[in-house]
VMD Tcl script that draws the C-alpha trace (Angstrom):
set ca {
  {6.32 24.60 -17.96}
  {5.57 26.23 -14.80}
  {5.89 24.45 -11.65}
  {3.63 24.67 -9.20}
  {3.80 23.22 -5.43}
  {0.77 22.47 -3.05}
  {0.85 22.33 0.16}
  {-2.73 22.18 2.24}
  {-3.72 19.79 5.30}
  {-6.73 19.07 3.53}
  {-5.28 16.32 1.52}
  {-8.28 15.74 -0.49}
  {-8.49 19.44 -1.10}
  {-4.95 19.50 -2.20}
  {-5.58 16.54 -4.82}
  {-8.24 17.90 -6.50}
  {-6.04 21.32 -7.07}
  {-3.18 19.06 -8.28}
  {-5.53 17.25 -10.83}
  {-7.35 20.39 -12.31}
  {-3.81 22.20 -12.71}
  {-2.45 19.26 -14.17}
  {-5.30 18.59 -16.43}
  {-4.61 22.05 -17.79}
  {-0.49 21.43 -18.09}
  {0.94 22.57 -15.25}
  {3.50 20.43 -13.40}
  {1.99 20.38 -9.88}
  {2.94 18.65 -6.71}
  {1.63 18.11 -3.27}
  {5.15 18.82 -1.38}
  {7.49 21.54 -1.31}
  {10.50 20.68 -3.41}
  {12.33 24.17 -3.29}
  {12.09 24.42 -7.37}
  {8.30 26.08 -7.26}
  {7.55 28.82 -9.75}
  {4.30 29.37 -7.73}
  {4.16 27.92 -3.74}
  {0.47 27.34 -2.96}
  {-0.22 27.51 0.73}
  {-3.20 27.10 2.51}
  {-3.35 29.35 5.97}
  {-3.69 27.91 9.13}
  {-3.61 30.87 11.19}
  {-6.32 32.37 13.25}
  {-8.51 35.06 10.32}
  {-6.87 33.05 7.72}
  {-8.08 30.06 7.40}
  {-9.77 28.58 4.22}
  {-7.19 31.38 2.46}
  {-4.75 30.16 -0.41}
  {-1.49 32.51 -0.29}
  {1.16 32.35 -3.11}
  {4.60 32.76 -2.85}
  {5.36 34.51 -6.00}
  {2.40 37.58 -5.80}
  {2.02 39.92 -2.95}
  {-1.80 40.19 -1.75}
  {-3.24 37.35 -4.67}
  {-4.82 35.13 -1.75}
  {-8.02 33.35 -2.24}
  {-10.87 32.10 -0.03}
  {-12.01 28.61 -0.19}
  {-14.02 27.91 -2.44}
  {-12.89 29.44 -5.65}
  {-13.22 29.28 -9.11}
  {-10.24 27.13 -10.83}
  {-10.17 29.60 -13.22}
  {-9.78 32.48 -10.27}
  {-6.53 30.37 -9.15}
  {-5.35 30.31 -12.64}
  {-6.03 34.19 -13.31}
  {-3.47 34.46 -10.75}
  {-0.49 32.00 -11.76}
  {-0.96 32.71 -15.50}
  {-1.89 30.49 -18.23}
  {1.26 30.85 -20.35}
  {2.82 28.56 -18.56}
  {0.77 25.60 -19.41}
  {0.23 27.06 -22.65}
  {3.50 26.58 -23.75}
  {3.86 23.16 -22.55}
  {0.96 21.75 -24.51}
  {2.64 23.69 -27.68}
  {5.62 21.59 -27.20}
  {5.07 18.45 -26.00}
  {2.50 16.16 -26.11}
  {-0.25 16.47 -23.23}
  {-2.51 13.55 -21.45}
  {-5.24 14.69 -19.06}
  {-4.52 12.75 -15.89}
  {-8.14 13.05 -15.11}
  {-10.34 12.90 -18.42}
  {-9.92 11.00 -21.77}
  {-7.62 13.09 -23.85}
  {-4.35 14.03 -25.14}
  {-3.39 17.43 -26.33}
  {-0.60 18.19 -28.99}
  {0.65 21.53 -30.35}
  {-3.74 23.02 -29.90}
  {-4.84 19.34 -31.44}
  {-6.67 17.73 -28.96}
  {-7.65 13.93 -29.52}
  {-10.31 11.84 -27.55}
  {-9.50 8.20 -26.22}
  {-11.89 5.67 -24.92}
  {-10.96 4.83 -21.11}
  {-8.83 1.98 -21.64}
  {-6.95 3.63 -24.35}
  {-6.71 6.98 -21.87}
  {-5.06 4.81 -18.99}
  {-2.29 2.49 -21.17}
  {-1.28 6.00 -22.81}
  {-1.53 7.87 -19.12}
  {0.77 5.29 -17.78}
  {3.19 5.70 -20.36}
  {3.16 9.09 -19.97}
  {3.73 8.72 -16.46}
  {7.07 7.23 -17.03}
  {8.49 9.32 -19.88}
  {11.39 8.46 -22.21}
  {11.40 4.91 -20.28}
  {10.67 1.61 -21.83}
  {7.84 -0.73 -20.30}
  {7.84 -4.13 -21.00}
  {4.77 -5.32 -22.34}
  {4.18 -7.87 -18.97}
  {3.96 -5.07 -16.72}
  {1.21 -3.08 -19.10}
  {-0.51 -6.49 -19.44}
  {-0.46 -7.32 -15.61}
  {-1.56 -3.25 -15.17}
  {-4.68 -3.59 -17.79}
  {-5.49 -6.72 -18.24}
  {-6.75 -9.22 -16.02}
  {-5.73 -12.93 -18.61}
  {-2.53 -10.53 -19.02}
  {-3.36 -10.65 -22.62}
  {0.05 -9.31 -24.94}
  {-2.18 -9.98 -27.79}
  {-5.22 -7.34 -26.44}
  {-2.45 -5.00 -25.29}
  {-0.76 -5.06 -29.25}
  {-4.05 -4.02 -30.48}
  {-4.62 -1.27 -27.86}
  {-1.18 -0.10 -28.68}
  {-1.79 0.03 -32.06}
  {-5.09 1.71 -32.02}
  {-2.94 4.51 -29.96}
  {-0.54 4.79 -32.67}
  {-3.22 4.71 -35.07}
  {-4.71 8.06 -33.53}
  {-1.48 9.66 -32.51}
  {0.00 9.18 -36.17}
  {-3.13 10.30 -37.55}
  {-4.23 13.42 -35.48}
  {-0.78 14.84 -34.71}
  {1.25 13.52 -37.62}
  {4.28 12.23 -35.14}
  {5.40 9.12 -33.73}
  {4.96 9.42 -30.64}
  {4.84 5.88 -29.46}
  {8.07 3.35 -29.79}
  {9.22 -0.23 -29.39}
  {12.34 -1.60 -28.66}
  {12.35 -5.82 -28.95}
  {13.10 -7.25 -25.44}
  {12.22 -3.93 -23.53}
  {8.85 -2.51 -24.19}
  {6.99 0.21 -25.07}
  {8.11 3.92 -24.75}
  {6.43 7.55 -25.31}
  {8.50 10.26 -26.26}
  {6.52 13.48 -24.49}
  {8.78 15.50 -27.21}
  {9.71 15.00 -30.69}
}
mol new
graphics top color blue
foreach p $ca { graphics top sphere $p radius 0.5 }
foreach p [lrange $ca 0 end-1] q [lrange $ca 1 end] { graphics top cylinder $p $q radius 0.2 }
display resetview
């Protein structure tokens, strides 16, 4: 999975390119943390402004606005390709999960409990803090079924557990099995 640093004084500029990226599988970050396949800059220098620069390709800048599919032309797509082949996927921004080209819809409620376990990988959480997160009686009993209409469609679409429980700890989704 390619990843891909952002790094723009327009903040809210700078979260939208981190959420359409990341809705299409790239691992994308608003910092530079020195482990960038691509560095995203935006120009602040007199001529330049408005113009995204990458670190990676020689003379590939862009002028604000662009197409998100212009940006991507230039990073590649094989990249996020390949992470949606192996592992499983969940659009930070819209109601889906993606796994190995099988893409599954989820009502809103169902998108968020799955998003924030995918948000904390290969760690348990306890079923308090999803019922504190998603429900406002902190009902376990609501937050079983939810769970188990996740399962339902996981198991079902893609075949794979994907979703596991460990009495006394919580809840945990395995990104890769």
């Amino acid at each position: 999975m390619k990843q891909i640093d952002i790094i723009c004084n327009d903040k809210i500029y700078t979260e939208m390119l981190c959420l359409e990226l990341s809705d299409r599988g790239y691992k994308t970050t608003d910092k530079n943390t020195g482990r960038a396949d691509i560095l995203i800059i935006e120009a602040d220098y007199p001529g330049k402004e408005n113009t995204v620069t990458f670190s990676k390709k020689t003379g590939a800048d862009l002028i604000r606005p662009f197409e998100i599919e212009e940006l991507i032309s230039l990073i590649g797509s094989k990249g996020a390709e390949e992470s949606k082949a192996d592992e499983l996927f969940v659009s930070p921004a819209a109601c889906y999960a993606v796994y190995k080209d099988t893409e599954i819809s989820l009502s809103e409620l169902e998108h968020k409990i799955l998003y924030y376990l995918y948000s904390r990988p290969d760690e348990y959480v306890t079923a308090d803090e999803l019922a504190r997160e998603f429900f406002v009686d902190e009902d376990k009993n609501t937050l079983r079924v939810y769970i188990s209409y996740l399962r339902n469609k996981l198991d079902e679409a893609f075949g794979i557990k994907f979703i596991y429980t460990a009495r006394g700890k919580g809840y945990m989704l395995k990104r890769q099995v």
